[in-house]
KOLGU-4560 file (N, C-alpha, C; in nm, 3 decimals, padded with zeros to 5 digits):
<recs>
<n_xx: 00.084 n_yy: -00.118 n_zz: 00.000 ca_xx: 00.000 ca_yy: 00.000 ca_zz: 00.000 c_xx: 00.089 c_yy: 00.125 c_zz: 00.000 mol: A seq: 1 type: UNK>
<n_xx: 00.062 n_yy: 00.203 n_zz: -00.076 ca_xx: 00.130 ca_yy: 00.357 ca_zz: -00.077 c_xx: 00.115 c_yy: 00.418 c_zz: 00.020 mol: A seq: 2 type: UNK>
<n_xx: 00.213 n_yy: 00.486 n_zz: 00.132 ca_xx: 00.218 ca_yy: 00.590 ca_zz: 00.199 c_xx: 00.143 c_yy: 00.693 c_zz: 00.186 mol: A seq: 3 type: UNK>
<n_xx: 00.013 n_yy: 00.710 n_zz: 00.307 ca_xx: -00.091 ca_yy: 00.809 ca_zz: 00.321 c_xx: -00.035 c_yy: 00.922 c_zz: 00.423 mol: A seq: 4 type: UNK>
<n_xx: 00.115 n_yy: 00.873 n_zz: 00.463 ca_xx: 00.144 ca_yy: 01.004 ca_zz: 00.587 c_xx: 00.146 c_yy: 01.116 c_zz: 00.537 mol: A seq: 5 type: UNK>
<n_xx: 00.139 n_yy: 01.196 n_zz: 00.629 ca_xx: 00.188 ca_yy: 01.368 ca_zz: 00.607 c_xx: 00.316 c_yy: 01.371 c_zz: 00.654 mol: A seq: 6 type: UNK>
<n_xx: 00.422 n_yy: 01.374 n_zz: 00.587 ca_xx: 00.559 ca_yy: 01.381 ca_zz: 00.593 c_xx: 00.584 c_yy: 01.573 c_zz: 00.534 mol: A seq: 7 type: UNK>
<n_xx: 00.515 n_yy: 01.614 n_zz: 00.569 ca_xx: 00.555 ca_yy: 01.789 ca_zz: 00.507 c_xx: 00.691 c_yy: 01.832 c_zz: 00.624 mol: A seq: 8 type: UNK>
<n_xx: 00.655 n_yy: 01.781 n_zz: 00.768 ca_xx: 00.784 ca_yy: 01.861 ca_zz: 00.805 c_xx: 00.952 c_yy: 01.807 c_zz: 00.802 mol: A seq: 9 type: UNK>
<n_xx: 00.931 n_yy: 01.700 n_zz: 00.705 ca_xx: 01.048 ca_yy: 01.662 ca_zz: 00.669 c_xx: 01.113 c_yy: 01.654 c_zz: 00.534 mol: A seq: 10 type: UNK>
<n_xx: 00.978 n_yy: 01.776 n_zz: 00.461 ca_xx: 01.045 ca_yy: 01.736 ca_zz: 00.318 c_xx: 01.193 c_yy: 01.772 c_zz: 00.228 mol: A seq: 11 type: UNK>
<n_xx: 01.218 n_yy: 01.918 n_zz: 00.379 ca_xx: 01.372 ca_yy: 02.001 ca_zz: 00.338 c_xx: 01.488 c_yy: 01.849 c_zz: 00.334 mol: A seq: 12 type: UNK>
<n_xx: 01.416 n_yy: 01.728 n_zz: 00.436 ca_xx: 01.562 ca_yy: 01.650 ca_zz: 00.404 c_xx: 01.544 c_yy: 01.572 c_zz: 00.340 mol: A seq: 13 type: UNK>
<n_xx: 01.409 n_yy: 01.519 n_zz: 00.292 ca_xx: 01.416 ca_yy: 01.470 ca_zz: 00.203 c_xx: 01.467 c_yy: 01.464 c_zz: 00.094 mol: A seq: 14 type: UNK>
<n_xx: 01.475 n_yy: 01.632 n_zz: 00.062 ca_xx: 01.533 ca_yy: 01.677 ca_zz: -00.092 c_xx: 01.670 c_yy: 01.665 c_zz: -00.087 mol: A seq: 15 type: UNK>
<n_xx: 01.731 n_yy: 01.584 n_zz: 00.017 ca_xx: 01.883 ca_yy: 01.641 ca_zz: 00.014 c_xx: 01.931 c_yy: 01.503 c_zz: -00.006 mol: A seq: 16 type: UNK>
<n_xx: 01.836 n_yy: 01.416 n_zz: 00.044 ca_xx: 01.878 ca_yy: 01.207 ca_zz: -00.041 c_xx: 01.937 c_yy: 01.209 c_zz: -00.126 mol: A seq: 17 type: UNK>
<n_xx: 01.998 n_yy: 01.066 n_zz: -00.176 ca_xx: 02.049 ca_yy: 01.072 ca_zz: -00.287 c_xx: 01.887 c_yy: 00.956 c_zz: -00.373 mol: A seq: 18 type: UNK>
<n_xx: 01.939 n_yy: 00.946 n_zz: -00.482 ca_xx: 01.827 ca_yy: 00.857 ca_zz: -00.567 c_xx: 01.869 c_yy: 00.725 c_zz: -00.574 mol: A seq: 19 type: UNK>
<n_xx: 01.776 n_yy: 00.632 n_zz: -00.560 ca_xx: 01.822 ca_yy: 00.491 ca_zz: -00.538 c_xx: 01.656 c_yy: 00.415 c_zz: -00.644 mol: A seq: 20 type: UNK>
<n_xx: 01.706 n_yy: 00.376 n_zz: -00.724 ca_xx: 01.620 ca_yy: 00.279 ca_zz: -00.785 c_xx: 01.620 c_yy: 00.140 c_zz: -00.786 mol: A seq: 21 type: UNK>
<n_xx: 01.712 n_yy: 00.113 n_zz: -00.699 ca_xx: 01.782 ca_yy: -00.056 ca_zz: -00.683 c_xx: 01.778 c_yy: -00.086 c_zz: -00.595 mol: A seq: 22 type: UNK>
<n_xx: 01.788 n_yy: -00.241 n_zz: -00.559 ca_xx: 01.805 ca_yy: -00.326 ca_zz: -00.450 c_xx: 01.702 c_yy: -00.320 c_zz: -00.343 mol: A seq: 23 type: UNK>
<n_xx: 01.716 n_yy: -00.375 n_zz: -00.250 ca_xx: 01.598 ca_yy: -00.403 ca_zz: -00.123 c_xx: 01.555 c_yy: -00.230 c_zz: -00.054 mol: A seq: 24 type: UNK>
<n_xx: 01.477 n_yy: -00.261 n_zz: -00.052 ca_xx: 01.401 ca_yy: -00.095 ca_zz: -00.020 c_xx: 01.359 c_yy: 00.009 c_zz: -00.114 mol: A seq: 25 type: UNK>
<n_xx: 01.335 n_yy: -00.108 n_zz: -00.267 ca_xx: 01.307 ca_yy: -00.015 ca_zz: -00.333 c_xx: 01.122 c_yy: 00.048 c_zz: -00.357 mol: A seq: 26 type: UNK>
<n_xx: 01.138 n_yy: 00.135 n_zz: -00.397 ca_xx: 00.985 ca_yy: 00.185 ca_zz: -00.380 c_xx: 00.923 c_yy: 00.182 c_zz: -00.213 mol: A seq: 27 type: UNK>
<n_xx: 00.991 n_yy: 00.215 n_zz: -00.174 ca_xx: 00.959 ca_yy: 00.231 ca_zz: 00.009 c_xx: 00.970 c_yy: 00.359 c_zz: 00.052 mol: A seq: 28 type: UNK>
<n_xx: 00.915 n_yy: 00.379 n_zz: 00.081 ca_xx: 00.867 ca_yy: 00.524 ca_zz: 00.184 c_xx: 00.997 c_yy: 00.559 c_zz: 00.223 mol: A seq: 29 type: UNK>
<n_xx: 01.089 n_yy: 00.663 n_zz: 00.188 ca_xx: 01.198 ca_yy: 00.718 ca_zz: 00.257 c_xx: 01.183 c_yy: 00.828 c_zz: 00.370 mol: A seq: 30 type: UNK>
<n_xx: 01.063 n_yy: 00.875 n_zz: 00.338 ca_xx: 01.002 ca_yy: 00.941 ca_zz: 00.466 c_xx: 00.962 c_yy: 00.864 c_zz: 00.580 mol: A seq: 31 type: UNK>
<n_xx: 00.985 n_yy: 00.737 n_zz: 00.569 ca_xx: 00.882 ca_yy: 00.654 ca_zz: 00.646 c_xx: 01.044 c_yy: 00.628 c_zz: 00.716 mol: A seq: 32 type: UNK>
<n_xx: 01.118 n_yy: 00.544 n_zz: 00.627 ca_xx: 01.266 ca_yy: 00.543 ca_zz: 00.662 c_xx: 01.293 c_yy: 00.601 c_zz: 00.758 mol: A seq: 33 type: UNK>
<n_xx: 01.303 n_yy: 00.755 n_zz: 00.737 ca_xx: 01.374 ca_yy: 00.836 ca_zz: 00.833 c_xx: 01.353 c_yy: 00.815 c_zz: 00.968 mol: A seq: 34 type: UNK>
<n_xx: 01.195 n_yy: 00.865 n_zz: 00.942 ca_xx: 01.121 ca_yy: 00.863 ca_zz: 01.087 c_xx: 01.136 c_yy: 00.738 c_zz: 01.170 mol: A seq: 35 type: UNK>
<n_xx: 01.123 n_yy: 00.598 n_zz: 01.125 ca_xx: 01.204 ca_yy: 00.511 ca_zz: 01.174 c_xx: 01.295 c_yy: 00.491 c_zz: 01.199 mol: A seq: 36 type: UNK>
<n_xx: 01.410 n_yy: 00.557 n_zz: 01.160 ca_xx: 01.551 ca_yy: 00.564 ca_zz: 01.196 c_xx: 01.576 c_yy: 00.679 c_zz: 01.281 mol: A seq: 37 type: UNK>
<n_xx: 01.469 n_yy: 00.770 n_zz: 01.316 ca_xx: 01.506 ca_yy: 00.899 ca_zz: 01.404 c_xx: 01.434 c_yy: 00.786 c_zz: 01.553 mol: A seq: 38 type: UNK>
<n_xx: 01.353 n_yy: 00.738 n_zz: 01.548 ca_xx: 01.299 ca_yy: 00.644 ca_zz: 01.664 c_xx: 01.381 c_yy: 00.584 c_zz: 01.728 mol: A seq: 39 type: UNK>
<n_xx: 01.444 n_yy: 00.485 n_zz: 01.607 ca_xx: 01.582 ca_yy: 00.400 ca_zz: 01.696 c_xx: 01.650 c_yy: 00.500 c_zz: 01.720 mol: A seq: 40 type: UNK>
<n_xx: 01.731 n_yy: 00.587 n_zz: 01.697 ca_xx: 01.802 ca_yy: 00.643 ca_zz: 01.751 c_xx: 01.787 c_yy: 00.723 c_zz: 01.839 mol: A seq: 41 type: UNK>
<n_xx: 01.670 n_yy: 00.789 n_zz: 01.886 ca_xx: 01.651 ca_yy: 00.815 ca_zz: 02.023 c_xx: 01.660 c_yy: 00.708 c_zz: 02.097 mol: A seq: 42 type: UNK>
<n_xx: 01.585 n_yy: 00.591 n_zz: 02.021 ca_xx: 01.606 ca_yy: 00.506 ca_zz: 02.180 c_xx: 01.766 c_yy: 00.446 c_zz: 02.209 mol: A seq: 43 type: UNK>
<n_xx: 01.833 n_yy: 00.509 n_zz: 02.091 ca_xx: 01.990 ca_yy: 00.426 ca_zz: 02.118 c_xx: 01.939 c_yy: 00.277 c_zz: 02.086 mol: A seq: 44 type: UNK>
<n_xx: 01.916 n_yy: 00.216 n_zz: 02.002 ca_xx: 01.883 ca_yy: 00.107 ca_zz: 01.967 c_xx: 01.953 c_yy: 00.029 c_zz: 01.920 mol: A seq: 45 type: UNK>
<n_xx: 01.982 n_yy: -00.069 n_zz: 01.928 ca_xx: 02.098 ca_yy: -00.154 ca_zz: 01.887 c_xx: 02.056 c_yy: -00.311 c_zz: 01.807 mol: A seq: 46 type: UNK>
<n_xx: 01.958 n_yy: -00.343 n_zz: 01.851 ca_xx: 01.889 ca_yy: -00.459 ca_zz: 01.812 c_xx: 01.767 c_yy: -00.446 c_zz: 01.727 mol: A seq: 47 type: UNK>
<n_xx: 01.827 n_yy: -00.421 n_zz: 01.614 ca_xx: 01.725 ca_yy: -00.399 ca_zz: 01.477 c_xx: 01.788 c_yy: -00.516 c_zz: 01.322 mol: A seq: 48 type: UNK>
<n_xx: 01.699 n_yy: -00.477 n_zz: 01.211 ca_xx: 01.724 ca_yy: -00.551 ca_zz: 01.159 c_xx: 01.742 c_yy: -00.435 c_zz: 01.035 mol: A seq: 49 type: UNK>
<n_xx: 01.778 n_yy: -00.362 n_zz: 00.944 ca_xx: 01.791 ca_yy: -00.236 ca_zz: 00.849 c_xx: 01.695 c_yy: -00.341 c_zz: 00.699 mol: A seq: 50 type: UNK>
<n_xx: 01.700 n_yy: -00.492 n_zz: 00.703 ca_xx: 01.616 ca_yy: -00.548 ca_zz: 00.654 c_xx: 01.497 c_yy: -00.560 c_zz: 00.683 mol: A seq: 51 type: UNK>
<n_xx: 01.474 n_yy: -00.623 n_zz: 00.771 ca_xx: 01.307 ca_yy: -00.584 ca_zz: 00.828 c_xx: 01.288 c_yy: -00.457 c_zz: 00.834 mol: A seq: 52 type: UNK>
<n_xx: 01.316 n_yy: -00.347 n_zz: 00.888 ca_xx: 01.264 ca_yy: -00.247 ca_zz: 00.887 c_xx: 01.213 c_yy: -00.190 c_zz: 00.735 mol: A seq: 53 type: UNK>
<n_xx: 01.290 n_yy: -00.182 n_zz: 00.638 ca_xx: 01.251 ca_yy: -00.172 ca_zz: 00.505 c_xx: 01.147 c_yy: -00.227 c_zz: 00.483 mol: A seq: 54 type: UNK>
<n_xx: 01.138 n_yy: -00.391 n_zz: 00.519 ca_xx: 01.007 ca_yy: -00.476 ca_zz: 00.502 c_xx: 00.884 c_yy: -00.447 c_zz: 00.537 mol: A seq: 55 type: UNK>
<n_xx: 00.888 n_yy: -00.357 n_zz: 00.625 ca_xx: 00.805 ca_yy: -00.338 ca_zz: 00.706 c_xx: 00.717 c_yy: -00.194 c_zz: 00.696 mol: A seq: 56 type: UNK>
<n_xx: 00.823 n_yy: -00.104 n_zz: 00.612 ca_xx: 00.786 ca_yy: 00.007 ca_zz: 00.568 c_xx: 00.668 c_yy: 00.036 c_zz: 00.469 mol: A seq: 57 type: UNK>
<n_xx: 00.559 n_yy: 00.155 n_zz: 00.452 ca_xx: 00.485 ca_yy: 00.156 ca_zz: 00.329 c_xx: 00.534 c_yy: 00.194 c_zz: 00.183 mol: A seq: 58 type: UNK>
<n_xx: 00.492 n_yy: 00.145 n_zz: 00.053 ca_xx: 00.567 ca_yy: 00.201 ca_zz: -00.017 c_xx: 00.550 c_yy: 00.356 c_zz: -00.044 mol: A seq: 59 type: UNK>
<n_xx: 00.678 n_yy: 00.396 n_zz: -00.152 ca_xx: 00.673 ca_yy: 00.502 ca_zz: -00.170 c_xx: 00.576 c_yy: 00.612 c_zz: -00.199 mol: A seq: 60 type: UNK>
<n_xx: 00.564 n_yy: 00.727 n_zz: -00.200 ca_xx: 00.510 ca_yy: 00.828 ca_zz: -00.273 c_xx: 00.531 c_yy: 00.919 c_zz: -00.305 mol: A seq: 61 type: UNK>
<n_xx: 00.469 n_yy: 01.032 n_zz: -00.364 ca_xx: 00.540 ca_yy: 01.102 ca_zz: -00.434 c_xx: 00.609 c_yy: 01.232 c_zz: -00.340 mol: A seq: 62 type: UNK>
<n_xx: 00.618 n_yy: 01.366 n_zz: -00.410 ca_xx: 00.703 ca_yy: 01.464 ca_zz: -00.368 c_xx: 00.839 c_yy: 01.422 c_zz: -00.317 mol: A seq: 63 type: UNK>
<n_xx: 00.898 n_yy: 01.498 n_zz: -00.255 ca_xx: 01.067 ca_yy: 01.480 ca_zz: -00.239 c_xx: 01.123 c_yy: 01.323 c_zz: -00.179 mol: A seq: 64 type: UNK>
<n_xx: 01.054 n_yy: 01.241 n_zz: -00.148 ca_xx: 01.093 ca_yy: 01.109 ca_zz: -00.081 c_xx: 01.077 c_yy: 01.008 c_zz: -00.227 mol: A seq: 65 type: UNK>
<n_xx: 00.995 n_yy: 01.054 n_zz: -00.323 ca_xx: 01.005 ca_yy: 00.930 ca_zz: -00.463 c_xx: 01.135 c_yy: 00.958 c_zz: -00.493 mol: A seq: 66 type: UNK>
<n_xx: 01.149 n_yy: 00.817 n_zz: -00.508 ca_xx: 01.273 ca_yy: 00.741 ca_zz: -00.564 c_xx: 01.393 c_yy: 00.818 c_zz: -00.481 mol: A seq: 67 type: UNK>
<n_xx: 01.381 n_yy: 00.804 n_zz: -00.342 ca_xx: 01.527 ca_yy: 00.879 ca_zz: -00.284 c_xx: 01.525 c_yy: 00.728 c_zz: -00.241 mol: A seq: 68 type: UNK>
<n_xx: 01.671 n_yy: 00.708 n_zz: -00.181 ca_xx: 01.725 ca_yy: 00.595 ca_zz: -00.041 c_xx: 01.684 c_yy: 00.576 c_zz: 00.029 mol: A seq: 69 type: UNK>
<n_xx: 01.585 n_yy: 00.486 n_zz: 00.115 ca_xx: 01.560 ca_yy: 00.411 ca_zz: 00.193 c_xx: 01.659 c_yy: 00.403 c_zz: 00.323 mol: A seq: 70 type: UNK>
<n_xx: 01.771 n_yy: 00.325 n_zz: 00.247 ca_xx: 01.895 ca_yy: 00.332 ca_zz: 00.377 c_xx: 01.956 c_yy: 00.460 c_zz: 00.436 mol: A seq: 71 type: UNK>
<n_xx: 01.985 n_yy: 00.581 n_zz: 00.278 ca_xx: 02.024 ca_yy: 00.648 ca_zz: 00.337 c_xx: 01.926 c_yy: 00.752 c_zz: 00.450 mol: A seq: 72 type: UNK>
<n_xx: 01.789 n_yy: 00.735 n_zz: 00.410 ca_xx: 01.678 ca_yy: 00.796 ca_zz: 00.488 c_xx: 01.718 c_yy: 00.768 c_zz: 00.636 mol: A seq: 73 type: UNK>
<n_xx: 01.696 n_yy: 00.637 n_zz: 00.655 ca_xx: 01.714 ca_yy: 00.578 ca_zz: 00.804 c_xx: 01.825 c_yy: 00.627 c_zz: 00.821 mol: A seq: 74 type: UNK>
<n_xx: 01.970 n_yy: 00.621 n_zz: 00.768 ca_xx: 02.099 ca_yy: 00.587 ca_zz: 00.859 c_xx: 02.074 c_yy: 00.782 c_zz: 00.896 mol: A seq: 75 type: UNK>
<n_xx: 02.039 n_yy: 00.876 n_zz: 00.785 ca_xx: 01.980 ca_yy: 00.973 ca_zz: 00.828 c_xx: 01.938 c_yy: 01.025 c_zz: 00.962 mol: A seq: 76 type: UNK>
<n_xx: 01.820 n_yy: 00.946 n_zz: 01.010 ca_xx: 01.720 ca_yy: 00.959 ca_zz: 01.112 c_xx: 01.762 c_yy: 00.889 c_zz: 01.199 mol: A seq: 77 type: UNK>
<n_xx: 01.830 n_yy: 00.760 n_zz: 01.172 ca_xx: 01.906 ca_yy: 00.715 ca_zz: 01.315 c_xx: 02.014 c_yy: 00.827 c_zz: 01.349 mol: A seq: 78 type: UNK>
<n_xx: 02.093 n_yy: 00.843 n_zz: 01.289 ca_xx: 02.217 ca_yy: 00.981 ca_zz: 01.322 c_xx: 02.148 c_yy: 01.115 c_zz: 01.378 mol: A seq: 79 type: UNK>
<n_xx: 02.056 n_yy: 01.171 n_zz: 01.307 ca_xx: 01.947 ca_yy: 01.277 ca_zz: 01.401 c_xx: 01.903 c_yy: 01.237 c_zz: 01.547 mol: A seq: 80 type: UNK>
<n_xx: 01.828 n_yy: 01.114 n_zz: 01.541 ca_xx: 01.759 ca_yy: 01.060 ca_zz: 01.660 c_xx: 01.884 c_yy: 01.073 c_zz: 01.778 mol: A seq: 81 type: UNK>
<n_xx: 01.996 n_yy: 00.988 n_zz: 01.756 ca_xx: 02.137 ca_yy: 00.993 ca_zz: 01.872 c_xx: 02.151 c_yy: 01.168 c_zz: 01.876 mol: A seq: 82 type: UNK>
<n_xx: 02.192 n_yy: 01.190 n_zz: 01.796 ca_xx: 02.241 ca_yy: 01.354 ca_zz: 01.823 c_xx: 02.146 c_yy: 01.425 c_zz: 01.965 mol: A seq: 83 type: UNK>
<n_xx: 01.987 n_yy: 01.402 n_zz: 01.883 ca_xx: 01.892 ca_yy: 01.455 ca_zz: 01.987 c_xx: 01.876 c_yy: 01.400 c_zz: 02.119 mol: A seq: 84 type: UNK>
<n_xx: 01.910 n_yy: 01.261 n_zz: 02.094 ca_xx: 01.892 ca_yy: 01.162 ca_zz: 02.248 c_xx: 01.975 c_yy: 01.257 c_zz: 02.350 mol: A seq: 85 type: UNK>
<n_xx: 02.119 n_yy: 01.309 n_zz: 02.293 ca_xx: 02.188 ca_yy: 01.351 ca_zz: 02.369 c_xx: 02.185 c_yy: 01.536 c_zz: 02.429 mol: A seq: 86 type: UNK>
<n_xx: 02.072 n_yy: 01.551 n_zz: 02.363 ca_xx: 02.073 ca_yy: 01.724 ca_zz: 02.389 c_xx: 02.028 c_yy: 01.726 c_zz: 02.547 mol: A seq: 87 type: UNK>
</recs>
């Protein structure tokens, strides 16, 4: 199913992804990505799977998150999430 979120307050980083049309996570929500990867990384999370989570994600849609990275979304939002854990 296509991604029904409202991802508007993340679309400045969205636009800054790179484009990924290949491999596992493709057509997946990179907005969805992030926000999952800003989660674990508040919680400092260590016991995940960067496969399942993709799996698990909705697919893509349009505006600044079509056809960006998946991985790089998350490794993104996990690196935000720690930064903030620590403010």
């Amino acid at each position: 199913m296509a991604c029904q979120k409202d991802h508007s307050s993340i679309q400045s980083i969205m636009a800054t992804l790179p484009y990924d049309q290949g491999g596992r996570g493709r057509h997946k929500c990179a907005a969805c990505a992030y926000e999952k990867g800003y989660e674990l990384g508040l919680q400092m999370a260590e016991d995940f799977s960067i496969s399942e989570v993709l799996d698990n994600l909705d697919e893509s849609q349009a505006q600044n998150q079509r056809h960006k990275s998946p991985h790089a979304a998350f490794a993104l939002g996990y690196l935000n999430g720690v930064k903030d854990a620590y403010k």
